[in-house]
Structures are given as C-alpha cells and as structure tokens.
VEXGUDO-187487 format. One record per atom (N, C-alpha, C, O): residue number from 1; chain; atom name; z, y, x. Coordinates in steps of 0.2 Angstrom, whole numbers, plus 5000, padded with zeros to 4 digits. Layout:
N
  resi  chain  name    pz    py    px
   NUM      A    CA     Z     Y     X
...
//
This chain:
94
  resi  chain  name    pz    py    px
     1      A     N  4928  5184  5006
     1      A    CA  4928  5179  5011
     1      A     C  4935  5176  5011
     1      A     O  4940  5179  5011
     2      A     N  4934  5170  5011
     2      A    CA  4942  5165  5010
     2      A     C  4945  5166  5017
     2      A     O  4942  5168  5022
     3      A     N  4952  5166  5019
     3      A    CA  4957  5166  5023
     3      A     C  4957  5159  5026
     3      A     O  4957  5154  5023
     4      A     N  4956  5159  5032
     4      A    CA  4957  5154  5034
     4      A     C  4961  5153  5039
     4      A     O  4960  5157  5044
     5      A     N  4968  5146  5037
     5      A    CA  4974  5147  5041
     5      A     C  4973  5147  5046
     5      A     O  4968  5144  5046
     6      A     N  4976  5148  5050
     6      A    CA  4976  5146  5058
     6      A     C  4978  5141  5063
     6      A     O  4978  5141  5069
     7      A     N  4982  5137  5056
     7      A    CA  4988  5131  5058
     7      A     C  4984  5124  5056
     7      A     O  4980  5123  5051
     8      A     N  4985  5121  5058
     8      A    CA  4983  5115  5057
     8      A     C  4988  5106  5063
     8      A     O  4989  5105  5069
     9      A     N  4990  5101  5056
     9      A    CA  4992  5095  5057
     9      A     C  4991  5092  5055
     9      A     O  4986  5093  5051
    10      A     N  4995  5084  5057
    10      A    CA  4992  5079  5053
    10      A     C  4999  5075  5050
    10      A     O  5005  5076  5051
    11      A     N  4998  5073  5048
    11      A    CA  5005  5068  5043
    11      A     C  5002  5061  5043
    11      A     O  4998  5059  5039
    12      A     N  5005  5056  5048
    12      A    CA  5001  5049  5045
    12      A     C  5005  5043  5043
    12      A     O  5010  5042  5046
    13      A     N  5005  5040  5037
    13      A    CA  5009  5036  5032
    13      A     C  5004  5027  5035
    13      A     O  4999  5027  5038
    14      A     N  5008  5023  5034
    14      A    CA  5007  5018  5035
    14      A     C  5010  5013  5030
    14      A     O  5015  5015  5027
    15      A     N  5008  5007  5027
    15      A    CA  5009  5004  5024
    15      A     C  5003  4997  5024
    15      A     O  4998  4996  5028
    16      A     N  5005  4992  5019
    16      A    CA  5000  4987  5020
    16      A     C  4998  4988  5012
    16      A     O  4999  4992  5008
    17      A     N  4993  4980  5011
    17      A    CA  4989  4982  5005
    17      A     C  4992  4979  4999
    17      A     O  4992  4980  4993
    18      A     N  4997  4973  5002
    18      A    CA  5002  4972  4997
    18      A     C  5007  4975  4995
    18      A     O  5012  4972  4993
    19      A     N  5007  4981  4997
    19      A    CA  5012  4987  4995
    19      A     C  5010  4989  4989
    19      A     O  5014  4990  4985
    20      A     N  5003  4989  4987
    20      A    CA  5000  4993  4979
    20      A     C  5002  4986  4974
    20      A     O  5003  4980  4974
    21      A     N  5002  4991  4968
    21      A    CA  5001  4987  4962
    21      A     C  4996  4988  4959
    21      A     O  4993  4994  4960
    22      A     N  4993  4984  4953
    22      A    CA  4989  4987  4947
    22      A     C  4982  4981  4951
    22      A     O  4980  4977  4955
    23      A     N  4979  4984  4945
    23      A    CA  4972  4978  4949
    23      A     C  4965  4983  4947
    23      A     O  4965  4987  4943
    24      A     N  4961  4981  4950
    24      A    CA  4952  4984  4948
    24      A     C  4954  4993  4951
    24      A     O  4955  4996  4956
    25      A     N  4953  4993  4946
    25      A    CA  4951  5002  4947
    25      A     C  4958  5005  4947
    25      A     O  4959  5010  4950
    26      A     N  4966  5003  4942
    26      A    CA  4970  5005  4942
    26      A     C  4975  5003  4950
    26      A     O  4980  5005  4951
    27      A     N  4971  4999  4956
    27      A    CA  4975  4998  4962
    27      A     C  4977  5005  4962
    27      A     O  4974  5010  4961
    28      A     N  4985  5003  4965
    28      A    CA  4987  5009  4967
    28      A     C  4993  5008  4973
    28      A     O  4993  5002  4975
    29      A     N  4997  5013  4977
    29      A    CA  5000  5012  4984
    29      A     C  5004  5018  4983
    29      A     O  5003  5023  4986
    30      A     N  5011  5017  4978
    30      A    CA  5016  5022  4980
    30      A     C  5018  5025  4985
    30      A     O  5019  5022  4991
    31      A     N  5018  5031  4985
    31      A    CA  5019  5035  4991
    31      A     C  5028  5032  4996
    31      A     O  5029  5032  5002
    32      A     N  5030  5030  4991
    32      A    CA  5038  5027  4995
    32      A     C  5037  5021  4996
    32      A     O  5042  5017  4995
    33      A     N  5029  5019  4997
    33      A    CA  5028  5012  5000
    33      A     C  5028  5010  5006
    33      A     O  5028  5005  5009
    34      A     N  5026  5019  5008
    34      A    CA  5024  5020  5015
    34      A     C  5030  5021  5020
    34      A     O  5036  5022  5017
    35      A     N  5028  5021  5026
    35      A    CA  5032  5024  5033
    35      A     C  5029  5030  5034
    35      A     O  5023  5031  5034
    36      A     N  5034  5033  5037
    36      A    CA  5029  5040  5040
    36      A     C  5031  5042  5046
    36      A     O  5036  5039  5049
    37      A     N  5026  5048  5051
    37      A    CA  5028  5048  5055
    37      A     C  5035  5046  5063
    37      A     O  5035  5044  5069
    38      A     N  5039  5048  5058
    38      A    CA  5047  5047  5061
    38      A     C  5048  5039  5060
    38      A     O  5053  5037  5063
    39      A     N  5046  5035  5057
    39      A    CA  5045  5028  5057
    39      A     C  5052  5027  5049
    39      A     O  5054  5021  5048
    40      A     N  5053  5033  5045
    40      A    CA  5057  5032  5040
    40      A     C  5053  5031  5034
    40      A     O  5047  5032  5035
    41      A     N  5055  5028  5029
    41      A    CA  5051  5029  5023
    41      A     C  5050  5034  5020
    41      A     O  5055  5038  5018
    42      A     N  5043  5035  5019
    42      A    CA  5041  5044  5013
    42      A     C  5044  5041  5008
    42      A     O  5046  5036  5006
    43      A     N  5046  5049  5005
    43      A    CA  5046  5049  4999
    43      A     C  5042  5052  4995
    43      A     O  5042  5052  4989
    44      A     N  5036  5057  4999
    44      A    CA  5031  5059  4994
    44      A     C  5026  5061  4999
    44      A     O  5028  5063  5004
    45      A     N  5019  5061  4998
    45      A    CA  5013  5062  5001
    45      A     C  5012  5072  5002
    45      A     O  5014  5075  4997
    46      A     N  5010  5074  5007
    46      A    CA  5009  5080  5007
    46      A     C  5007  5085  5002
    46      A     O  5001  5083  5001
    47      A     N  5008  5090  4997
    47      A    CA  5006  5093  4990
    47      A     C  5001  5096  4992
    47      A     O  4996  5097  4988
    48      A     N  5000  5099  4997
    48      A    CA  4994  5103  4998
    48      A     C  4990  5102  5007
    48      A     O  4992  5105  5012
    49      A     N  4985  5099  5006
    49      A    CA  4983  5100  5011
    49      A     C  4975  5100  5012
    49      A     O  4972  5101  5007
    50      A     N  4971  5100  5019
    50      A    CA  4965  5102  5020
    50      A     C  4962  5095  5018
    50      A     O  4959  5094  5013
    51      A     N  4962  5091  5022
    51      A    CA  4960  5084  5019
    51      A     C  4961  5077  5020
    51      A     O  4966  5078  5024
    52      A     N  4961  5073  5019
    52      A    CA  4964  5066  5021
    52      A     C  4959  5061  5024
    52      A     O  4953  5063  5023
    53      A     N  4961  5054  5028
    53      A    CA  4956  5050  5031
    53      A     C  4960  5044  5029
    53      A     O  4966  5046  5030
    54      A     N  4959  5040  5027
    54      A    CA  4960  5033  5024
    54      A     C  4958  5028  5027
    54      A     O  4952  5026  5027
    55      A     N  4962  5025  5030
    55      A    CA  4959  5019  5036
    55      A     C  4962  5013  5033
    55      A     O  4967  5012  5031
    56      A     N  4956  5008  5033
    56      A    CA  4958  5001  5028
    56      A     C  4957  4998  5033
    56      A     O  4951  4998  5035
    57      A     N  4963  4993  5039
    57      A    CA  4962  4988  5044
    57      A     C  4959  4992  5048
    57      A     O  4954  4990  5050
    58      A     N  4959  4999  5050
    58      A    CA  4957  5003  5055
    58      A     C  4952  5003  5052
    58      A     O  4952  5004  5058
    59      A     N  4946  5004  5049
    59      A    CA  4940  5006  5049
    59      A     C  4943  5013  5043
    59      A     O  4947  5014  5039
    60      A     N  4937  5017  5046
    60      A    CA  4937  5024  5042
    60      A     C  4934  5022  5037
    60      A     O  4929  5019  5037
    61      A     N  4938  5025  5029
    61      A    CA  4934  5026  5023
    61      A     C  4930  5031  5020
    61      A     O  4933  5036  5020
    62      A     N  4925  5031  5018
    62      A    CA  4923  5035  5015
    62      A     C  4926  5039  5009
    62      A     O  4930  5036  5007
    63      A     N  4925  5045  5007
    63      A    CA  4927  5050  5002
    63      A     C  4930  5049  4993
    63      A     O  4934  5051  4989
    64      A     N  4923  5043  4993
    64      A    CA  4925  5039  4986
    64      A     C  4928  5034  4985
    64      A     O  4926  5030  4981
    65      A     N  4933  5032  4990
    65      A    CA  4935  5027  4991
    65      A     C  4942  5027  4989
    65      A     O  4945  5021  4988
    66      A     N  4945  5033  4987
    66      A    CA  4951  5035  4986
    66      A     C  4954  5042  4983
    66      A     O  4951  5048  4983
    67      A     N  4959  5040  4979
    67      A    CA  4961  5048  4976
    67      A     C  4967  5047  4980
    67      A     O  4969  5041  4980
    68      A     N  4972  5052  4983
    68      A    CA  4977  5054  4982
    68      A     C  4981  5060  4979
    68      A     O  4979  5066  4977
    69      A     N  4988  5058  4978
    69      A    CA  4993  5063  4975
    69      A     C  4998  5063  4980
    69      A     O  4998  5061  4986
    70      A     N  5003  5066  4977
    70      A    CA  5007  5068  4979
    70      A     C  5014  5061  4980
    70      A     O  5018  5060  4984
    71      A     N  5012  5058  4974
    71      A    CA  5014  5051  4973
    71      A     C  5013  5044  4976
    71      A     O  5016  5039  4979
    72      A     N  5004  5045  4974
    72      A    CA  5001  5038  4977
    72      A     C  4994  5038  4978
    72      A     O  4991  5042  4976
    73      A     N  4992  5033  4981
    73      A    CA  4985  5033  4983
    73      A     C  4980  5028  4981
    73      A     O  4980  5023  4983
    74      A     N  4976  5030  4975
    74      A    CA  4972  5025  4970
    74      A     C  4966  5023  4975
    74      A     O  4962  5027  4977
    75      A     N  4966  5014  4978
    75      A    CA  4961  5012  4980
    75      A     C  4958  5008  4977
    75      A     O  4959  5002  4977
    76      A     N  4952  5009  4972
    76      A    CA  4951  5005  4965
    76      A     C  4947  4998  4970
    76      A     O  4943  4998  4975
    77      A     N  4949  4994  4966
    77      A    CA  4947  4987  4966
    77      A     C  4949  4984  4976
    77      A     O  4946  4980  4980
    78      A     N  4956  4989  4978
    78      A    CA  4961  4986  4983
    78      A     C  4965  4981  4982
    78      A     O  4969  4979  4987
    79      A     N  4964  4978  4977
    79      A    CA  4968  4973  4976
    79      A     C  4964  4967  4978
    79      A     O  4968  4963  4979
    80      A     N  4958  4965  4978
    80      A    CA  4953  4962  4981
    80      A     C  4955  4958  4990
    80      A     O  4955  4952  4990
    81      A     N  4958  4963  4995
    81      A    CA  4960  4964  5000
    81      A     C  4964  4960  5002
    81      A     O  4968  4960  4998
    82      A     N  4965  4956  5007
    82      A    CA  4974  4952  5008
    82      A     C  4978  4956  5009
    82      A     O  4977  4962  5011
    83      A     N  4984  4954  5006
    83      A    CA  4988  4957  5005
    83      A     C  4993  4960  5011
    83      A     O  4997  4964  5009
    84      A     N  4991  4957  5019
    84      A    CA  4992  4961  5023
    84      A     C  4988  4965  5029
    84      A     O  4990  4967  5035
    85      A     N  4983  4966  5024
    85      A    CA  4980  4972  5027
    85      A     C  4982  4978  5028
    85      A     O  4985  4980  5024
    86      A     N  4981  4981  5033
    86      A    CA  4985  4986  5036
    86      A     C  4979  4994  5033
    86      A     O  4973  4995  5032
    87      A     N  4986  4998  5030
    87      A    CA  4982  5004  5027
    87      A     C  4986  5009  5030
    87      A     O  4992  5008  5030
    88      A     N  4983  5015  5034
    88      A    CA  4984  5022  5036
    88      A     C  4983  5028  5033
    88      A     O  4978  5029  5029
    89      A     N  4985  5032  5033
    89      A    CA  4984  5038  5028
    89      A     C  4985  5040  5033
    89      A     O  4991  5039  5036
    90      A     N  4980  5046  5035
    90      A    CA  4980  5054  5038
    90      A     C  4980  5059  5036
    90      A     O  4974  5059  5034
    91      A     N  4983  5064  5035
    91      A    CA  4985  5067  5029
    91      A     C  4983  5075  5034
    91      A     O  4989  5077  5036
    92      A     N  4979  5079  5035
    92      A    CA  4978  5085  5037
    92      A     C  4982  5091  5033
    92      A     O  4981  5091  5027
    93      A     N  4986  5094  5036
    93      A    CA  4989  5099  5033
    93      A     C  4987  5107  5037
    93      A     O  4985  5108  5043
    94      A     N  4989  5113  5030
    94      A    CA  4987  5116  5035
    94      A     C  4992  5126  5030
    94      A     O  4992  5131  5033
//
C-alpha cells in the first residue's frame, strides 16, 4: 500500500499568453516567465508535486491540454490565443 503524505499546498504562477514562444504544438511558457506567489518572479516550477490545474482566462483546463516541467509549461497550439490572455498555473505540492 503506497504512503500517503499528509501535507498538502498549492503554489500558483501567473503569467500571460504572450509570455510563451514557439508556435503549433511546440507553444511553450518559461517558467521565469511567471510571477509567483510572493508577487516575484519564478525561477522554476515545482519538481515534484501531486498535480496541477491550468487556467486559460480563468477557465479550468482539462489534462491534455498541457505538459509541465520544471522549466516550462507546453500549451500546444497556445499561440492561437491573444497575446494577453491571462494564464494560471496551480501547482499542488505535497
């Protein structure tokens, strides 16, 4: 039976959609593109956590909508989107 912690946060990065580069399926959103909680800039996405929500203009995205790393967050074919669309990242840690 797996361990399960008993700690649980959340981490949330802010940023807009003209923050990414690349286009189609390589859209991408450096992680030191974001703001983070404390209203400074990240330097890196959480390395390990339970799981994430990704908000495009406030609306929740679904699962296949996005990869993240520790670096950046791939929204394939985000470059479609104006450029100042507003992107959230919820980052569940635990």
């Amino acid at each position: 039976m797996p361990i399960i912690k008993p700690f649980m946060a959340s981490r949330k990065f802010t940023a807009t959609i003209g923050d990414g580069t690349g286009t189609g399926a390589t859209f991408a959103i450096a992680a030191t593109a974001f703001t983070n909680d404390a209203g400074a800039a990240a330097t890196a996405f959480p390395g390990s956590f339970a799981y994430y929500v990704l908000y495009i203009n406030a609306q929740i995205q679904t699962a296949d909508t996005s990869t993240l790393t520790t670096t950046t967050i791939t929204i394939p074919g985000g470059d479609a989107l104006d450029a100042s669309t507003p992107i959230v990242i919820e980052v569940v840690v635990n």
